[in-house]
C-alpha positions in Angstrom: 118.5 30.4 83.2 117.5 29.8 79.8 114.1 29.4 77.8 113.3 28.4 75.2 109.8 28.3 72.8 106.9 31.5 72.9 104.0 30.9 75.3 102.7 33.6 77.4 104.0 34.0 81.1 103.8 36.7 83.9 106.0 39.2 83.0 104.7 39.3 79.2 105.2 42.8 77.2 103.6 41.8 74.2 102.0 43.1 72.1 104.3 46.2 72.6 107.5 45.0 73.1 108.9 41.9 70.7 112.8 42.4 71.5 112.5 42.2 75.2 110.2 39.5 75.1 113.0 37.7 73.2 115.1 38.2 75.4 113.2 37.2 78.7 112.9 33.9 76.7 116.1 33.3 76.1 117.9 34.6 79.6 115.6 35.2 83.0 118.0 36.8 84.8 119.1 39.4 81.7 115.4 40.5 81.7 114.9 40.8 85.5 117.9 42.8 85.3 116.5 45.1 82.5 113.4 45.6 84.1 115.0 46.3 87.2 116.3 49.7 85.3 113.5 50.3 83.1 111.2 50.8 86.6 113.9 52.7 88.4 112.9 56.2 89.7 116.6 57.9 89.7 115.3 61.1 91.5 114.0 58.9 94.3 116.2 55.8 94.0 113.1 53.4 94.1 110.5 52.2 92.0 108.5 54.5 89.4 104.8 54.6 91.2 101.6 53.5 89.3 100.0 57.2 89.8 97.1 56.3 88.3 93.9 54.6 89.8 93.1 52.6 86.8 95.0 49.0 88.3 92.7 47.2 90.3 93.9 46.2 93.3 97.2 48.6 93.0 97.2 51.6 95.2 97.8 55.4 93.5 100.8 55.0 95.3 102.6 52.3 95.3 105.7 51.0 93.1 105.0 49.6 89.9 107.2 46.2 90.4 108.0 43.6 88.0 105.4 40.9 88.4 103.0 44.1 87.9 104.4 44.9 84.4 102.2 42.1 82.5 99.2 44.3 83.5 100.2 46.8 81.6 99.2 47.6 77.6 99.7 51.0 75.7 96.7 53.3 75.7 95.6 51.7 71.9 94.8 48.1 73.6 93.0 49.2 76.1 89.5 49.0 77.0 87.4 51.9 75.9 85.6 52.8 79.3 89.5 53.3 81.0 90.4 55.2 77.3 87.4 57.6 78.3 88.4 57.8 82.3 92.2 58.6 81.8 91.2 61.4 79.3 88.6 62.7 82.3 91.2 62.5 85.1 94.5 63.2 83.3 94.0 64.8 79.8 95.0 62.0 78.4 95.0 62.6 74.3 97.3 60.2 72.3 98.5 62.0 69.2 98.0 60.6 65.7 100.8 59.1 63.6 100.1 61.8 60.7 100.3 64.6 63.8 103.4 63.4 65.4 105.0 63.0 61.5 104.3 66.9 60.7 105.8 68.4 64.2 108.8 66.6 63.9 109.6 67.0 60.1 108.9 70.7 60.9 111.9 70.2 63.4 114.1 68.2 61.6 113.9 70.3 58.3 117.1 72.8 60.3 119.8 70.9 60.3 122.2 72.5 62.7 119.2 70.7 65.1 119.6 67.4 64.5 122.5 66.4 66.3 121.0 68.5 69.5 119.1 67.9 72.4 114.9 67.3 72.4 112.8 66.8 75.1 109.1 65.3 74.9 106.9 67.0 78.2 104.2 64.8 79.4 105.3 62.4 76.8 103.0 59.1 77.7 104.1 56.4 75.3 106.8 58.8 73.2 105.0 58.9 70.3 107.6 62.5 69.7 110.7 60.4 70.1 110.0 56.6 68.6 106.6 56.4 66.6 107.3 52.5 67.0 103.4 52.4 66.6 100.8 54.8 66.3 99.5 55.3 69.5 96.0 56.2 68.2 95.7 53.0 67.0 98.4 50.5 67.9 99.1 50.0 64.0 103.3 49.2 63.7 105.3 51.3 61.6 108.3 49.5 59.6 111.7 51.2 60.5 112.3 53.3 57.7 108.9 55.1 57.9 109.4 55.7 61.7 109.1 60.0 62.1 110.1 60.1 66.0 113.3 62.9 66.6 115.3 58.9 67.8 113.9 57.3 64.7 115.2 60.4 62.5 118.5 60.4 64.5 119.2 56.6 63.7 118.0 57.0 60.3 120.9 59.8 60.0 123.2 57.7 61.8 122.9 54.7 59.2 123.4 57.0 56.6 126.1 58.7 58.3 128.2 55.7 60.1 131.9 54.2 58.7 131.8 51.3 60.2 130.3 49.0 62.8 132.0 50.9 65.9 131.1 54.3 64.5 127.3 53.4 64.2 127.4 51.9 68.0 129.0 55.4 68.5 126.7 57.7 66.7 123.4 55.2 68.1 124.2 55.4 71.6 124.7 59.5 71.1 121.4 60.0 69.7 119.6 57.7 72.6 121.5 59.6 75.2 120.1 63.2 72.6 116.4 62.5 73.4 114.6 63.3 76.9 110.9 63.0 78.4 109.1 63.1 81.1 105.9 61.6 82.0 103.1 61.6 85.4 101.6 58.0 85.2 103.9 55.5 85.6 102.3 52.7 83.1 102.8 55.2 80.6 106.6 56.0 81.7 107.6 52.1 81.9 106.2 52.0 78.2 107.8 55.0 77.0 111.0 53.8 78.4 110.7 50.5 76.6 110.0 52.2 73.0 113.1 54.1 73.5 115.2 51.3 74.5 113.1 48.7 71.9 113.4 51.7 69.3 117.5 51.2 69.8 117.7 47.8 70.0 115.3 47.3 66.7 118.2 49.4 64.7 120.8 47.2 66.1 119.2 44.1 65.2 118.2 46.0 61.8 122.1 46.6 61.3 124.2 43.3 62.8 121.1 40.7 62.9 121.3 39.9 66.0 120.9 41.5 69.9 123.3 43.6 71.0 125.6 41.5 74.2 124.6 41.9 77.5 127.1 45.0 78.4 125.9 47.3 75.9 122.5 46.4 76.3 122.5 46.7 80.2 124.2 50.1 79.8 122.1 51.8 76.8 118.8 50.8 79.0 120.6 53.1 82.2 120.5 55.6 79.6 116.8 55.7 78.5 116.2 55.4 82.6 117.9 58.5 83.2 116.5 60.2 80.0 112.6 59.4 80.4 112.0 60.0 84.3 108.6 60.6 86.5 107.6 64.3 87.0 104.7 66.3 87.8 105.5 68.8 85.2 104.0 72.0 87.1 105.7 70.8 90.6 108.7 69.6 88.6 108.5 66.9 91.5 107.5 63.3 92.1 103.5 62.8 91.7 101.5 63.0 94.7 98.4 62.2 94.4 96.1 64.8 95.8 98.7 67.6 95.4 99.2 68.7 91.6 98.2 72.3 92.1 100.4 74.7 91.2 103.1 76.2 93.0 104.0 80.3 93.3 107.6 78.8 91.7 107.5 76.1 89.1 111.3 76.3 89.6 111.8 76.2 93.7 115.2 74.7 94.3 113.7 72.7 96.7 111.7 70.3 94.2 113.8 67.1 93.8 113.1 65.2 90.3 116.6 65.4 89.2 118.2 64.8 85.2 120.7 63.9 83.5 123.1 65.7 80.9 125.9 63.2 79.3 128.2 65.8 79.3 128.7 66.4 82.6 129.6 64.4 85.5 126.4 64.3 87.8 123.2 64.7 88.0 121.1 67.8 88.5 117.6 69.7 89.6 115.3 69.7 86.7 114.6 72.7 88.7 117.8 74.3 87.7 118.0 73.7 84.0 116.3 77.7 84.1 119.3 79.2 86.0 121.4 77.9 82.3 118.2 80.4 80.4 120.4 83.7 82.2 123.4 82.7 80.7 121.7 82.1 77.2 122.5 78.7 77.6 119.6 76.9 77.9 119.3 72.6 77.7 117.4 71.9 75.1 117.6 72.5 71.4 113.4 71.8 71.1 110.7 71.0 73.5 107.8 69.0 71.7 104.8 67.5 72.7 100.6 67.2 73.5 101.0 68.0 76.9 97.5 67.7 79.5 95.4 71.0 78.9 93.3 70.6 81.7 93.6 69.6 85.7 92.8 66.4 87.0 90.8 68.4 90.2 88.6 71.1 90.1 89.7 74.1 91.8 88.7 75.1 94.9 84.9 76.8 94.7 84.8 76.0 91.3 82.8 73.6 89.0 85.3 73.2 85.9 88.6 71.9 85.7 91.1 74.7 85.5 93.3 74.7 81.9 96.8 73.7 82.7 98.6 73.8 79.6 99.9 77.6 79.7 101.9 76.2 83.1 103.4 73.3 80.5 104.1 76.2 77.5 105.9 78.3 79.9 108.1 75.6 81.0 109.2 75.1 77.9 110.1 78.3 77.3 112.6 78.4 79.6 114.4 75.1 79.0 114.6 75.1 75.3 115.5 77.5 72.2 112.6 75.9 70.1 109.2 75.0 71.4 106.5 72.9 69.5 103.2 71.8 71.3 99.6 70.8 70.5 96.9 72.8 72.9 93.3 73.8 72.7 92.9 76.8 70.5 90.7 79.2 72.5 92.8 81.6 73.8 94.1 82.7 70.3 90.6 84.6 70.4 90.9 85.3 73.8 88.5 82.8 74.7 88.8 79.5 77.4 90.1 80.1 81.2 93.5 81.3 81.0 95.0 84.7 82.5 94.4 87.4 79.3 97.5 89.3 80.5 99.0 85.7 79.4 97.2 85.2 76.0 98.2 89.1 75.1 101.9 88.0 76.2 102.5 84.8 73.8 99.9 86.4 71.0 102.4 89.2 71.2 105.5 87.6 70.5 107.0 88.1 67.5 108.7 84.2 67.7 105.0 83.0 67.8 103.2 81.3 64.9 100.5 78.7 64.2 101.8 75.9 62.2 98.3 74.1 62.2 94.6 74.9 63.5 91.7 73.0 63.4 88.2 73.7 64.4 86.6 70.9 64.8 89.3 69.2 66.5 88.0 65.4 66.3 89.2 65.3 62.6 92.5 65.3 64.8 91.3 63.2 67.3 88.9 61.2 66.7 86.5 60.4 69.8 88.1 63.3 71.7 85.8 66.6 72.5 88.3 69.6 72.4 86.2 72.3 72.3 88.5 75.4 70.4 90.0 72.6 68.3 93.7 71.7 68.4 96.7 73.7 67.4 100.5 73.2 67.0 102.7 76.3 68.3 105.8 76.4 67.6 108.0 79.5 69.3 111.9 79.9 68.6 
């Protein structure tokens, strides 16, 4: 079925998203299709859930469908009071423009990296891999200023690319290069859409016009795959109620699955660490402002425990390079995290401090991060 002229309707992604907008107008049944991949779970083979409490009238638990996705709006449109509530209950800190541009020129200054592997943990919108906007402030950024590790790679593949069916080539390489994984499932379906949008901009920036219906349907099964749902210290599905951590962030049972282009199935995220034994491990860099503090308070206590040494260990063991933001307080052996811990990564001779600030609201604003913020980078 075709449309045509703008008005708003039910399944509306503006403001964040112009080129699938365009195309719901212009062909239903392309769009439903699109959206129908964009909210799949692949570890579950369902929907992505809303695993968040911030939807009136849509339970913690239930599948985010497609008449659902006009309710959604990336963090910088939304309404202060949620802003404040989502950084209570998840950690939720969106990471400036200016921030997001420094980590990922630090990465992309070694070359041999940039034709390699990234993944982006707890990556809400994926502000690492497309900085189609600033998430700080919803501001667009033109192509060609774009700093993401995707907006680098299709920068180097314009450059790079003899000929129309070498760029396709080289594109579709770099999408299938770039990973995340994110808990909330509003943020997920967004992130999913920059990546995919992110793709399709350089297409349209390239021919001047959408890419057809094949190639389209089969770069957004990409992203799908790529950006899945994860409680990154279960390295399972969200359930609400159960995020503490387990004696084994890598049990073989856990079931969020991923996959690598160059094999011919899927496999356990859980088992991406087996590959660190044989020096082989996934990815070439791990970057991202991952949540630095529970959701619940432990058991007994009355503070919310600091997670983000479960989300820095991770990445240890799935990638050669490791770049996160986190609070700053156990460089002095300060905040609640295990000492033996802090002694271990102060110890390491691969660790360094690209950045530190004190007061970390110069960083971001409106956000009280008491040690300030920090980049580490380890590899």
């Amino acid at each position: 079925m075709k449309k045509t002229g703008l008005k708003n309707g039910e399944n509306e992604l503006f403001p964040f998203s112009f080129s699938l907008d365009k195309i719901r107008y212009e062909d239903d049944s392309l769009y439903s299709e699109l959206l129908k991949i964009l909210l799949l779970d692949r570890s579950r083979k369902r929907n992505i859930i809303w695993a968040t409490d911030a939807y009136k009238g849509r339970d913690w638990e239930s599948p985010v469908c497609q008449s659902s996705v006009s309710a959604i709006r990336p963090r910088a449109f939304k309404e202060d009071a949620e802003k404040q509530s989502r950084v209570k209950t998840h950690a939720e800190v969106f990471t400036p423009f200016e921030v997001v541009s420094q980590m990922t020129e630090t990465l992309w200054e070694e070359p041999e990296g940039r034709d390699k592997t990234y993944l982006e943990i707890a990556c809400g919108e994926a502000p690492f891999i497309t900085s189609r906007y600033d998430t700080a402030t919803g501001n667009p950024i033109p192509l060609e200023k774009r700093v993401g590790i995707l907006d680098r790679k299709l920068q180097q593949t314009e450059k790079a690319a003899e000929g129309d069916e070498d760029w396709i080539e080289k594109a579709e390489a770099a999408l299938k290069s770039v990973y995340g994984y994110e808990f909330q499932g509003d943020s997920l379906f967004i992130a999913r859409v920059n990546v995919l949008d992110a793709f399709l901009e350089n297409f349209v920036a390239r021919f001047h016009r959408l890419c057809d219906r094949d190639l389209l349907l089969k770069e957004a099964n990409i992203v799908s795959w790529n950006f899945w749902q994860m409680d990154g210290r279960t390295q399972s599905s969200p359930v609400k109620g159960k995020g503490s951590v387990t004696n084994d962030l890598f049990n073989d049972n856990l079931t969020c699955r991923i996959r690598f282009w160059d094999q011919p199935k899927s496999t356990l995220f859980s088992h991406i660490r087996l590959e660190e034994r044989r020096d082989m491990k996934r990815f070439y860099a791990c970057i991202g402002n991952p949540p630095y503090q529970s959701a619940e308070k432990e058991s007994g206590a009355s503070f919310h425990a600091s997670i983000y040494p479960q989300f820095m260990e991770q990445a240890y063991h799935v990638a050669d390079k490791v770049e996160l933001i986190t609070p700053a307080r156990f460089l002095s052996g300060a905040g609640r995290v295990n000492r033996k811990w802090s002694e271990k990564i102060l110890n390491d001779p691969h660790f360094s401090v690209l950045y530190r600030e004190q007061d970390s609201k110069k960083v971001f604003p409106n956000i009280d991060l008491r040690g300030g913020g920090v980049h580490l980078p380890l590899g």
